[in-house]
C-alpha positions, 0 to 999 in steps of 0.5 A: 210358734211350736204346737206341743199338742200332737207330741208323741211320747216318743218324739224328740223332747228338745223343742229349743229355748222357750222363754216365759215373760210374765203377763202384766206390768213387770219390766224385769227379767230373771234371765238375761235377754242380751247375754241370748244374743252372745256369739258361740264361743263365749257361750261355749266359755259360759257353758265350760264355767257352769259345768265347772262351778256343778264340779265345784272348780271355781278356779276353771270357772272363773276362768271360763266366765272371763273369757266369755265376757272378753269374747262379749263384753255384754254377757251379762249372765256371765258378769253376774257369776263372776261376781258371785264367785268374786264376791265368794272369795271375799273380793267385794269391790271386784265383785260390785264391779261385775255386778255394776257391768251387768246392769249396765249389759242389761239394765232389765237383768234381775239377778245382780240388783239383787245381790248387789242390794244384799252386799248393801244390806250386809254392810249396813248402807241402808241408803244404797239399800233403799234405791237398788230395792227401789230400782228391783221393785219397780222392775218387777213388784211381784216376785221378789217378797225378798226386796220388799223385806231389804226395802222395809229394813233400809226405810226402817233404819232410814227413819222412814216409818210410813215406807217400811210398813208398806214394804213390810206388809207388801213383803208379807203379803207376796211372802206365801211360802212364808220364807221370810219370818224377819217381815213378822219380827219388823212388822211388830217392831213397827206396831209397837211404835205406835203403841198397837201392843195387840197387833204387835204381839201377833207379829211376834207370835208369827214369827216364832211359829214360822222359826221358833229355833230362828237366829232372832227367836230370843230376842223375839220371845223378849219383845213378846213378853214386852208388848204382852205386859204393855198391852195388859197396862194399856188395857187396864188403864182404859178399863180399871175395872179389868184390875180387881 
C-alpha cells in the first residue's frame, strides 16, 4: 500500500506502476497483466519500439516489438502492436495472426479482440463479428459502447432483430460522449421495421444532430423523409378525420 496523503510538493512524483481494476463484474482488462510479468530485456525491446512508433519509425518498431516477444513469447501488449503495424501495412493475415497470440498470451487482454472484431466488421463477416463482440462484452460490458454497436450491426445483418436492438440500445445507453451517431441511424432502421415511424423519425433526427456533416447524413436525411411521410399515412389512416 502506498499512502499518497502526506506527499510533499516536492517529494519525488514517481511512486512506481499503479494499476486500476474496475469494482464489479468486468473480467477484462485494458492493459495486459501477463505481458507485466516480461523479463527486462523484452521490456526494454518493447520500450525501444514504442519510442520508435512517437518518431513515427515503424520499420525500428517493428523490429523492436519482434524481439521483444522472442525474448517472451507471451508479451501480449507486444503481440498486439505488431499487429497493429502488420495490419497498417495492409498484411492482414500477419496481423490476425498476432492478435490471435495475444489472446492466446492473455486471453483477458482487451485490446486485440477489439481490433480483430473491427478487421471482421471491415470484411463484412458478421458472424465472426457477432462471437469476437460476444466474447469483448462478456469481458467487460461496460466500457466499450463500441462492441455494443459492432454486435448490434453483426445481429442486424445476421438477421437477428431482437439482438441487435438490445445491443443498439445498450450501445446508446454506454454511448454518453455521443461518439457513436451510427446506433441512432440502426436504431430507426430497427423501429421502421416494425412500423414505429414516430420513433423511427427521432432516431434519425439524433443522428443528424450529432453528425449532420457524417459520412451517412444523406442517406439518413432520406430515410427521415420516408418515415416522416410513412408516419403522416399511418396517422391518417387511424384518424380520417386528420385529412380534411
Amino acid at each position: 500500500m502506498i499512502n499518497l496523503a502526506n506527499r510533499r510538493p516536492m517529494d519525488d512524483p514517481n511512486v512506481g506502476t499503479i494499476l486500476l481494476h474496475r469494482i464489479g463484474t468486468s473480467e477484462g482488462n485494458t492493459v495486459s497483466a501477463v505481458s507485466l510479468a516480461a523479463p527486462k530485456d523484452a521490456r526494454k525491446a518493447y520500450e525501444r519500439g514504442m519510442d520508435a512508433l512517437k518518431k513515427k519509425k515503424t520499420d525500428d518498431a517493428v523490429k523492436d516489438f519482434q524481439k521483444a516477444v522472442d525474448l517472451y513469447p507471451k508479451y501480449a501488449a507486444s503481440w498486439y502492436e505488431l499487429g497493429r503495424l502488420q495490419e497498417a501495412a495492409n498484411n492482414a493475415d500477419a496481423a490476425k495472426k498476432s492478435f490471435d497470440t495475444a489472446i492466446e498470451a492473455d486471453p483477458k487482454f482487451m485490446s486485440p479482440y477489439l481490433q480483430l472484431s473491427v478487421m471482421a466488421l471491415h470484411e463484412r463477416k458478421w458472424q465472426e463479428v457477432s462471437e469476437l463482440t460476444d466474447r469483448i462484452l462478456k469481458l467487460d460490458p461496460f466500457d466499450f459502447p463500441q462492441a455494443f454497436l459492432f454486435n448490434a450491426v453483426a445481429n442486424y445483418n445476421l438477421k437477428n432483430l431482437e439482438a441487435a436492438e438490445k445491443s443498439a440500445l445498450q450501445a446508446e445507453k454506454l454511448d454518453t460522449r455521443h461518439m457513436l451517431p451510427q446506433v441512432n441511424q440502426l436504431l430507426g432502421i430497427l423501429l421502421a421495421q416494425r412500423r414505429d415511424f414516430s420513433g423511427a423519425a427521432a432516431q434519425f433526427r439524433n443522428y443528424l444532430k450529432l453528425a449532420p456533416n457524417g459520412p451517412e447524413a444523406a442517406t439518413v436525411r432520406t430515410q427521415l423523409d420516408e418515415v416522416e411521410k410513412m408516419a403522416a399515412t399511418t396517422a391518417v389512416k387511424q384518424d380520417p378525420e386528420k385529412e380534411k
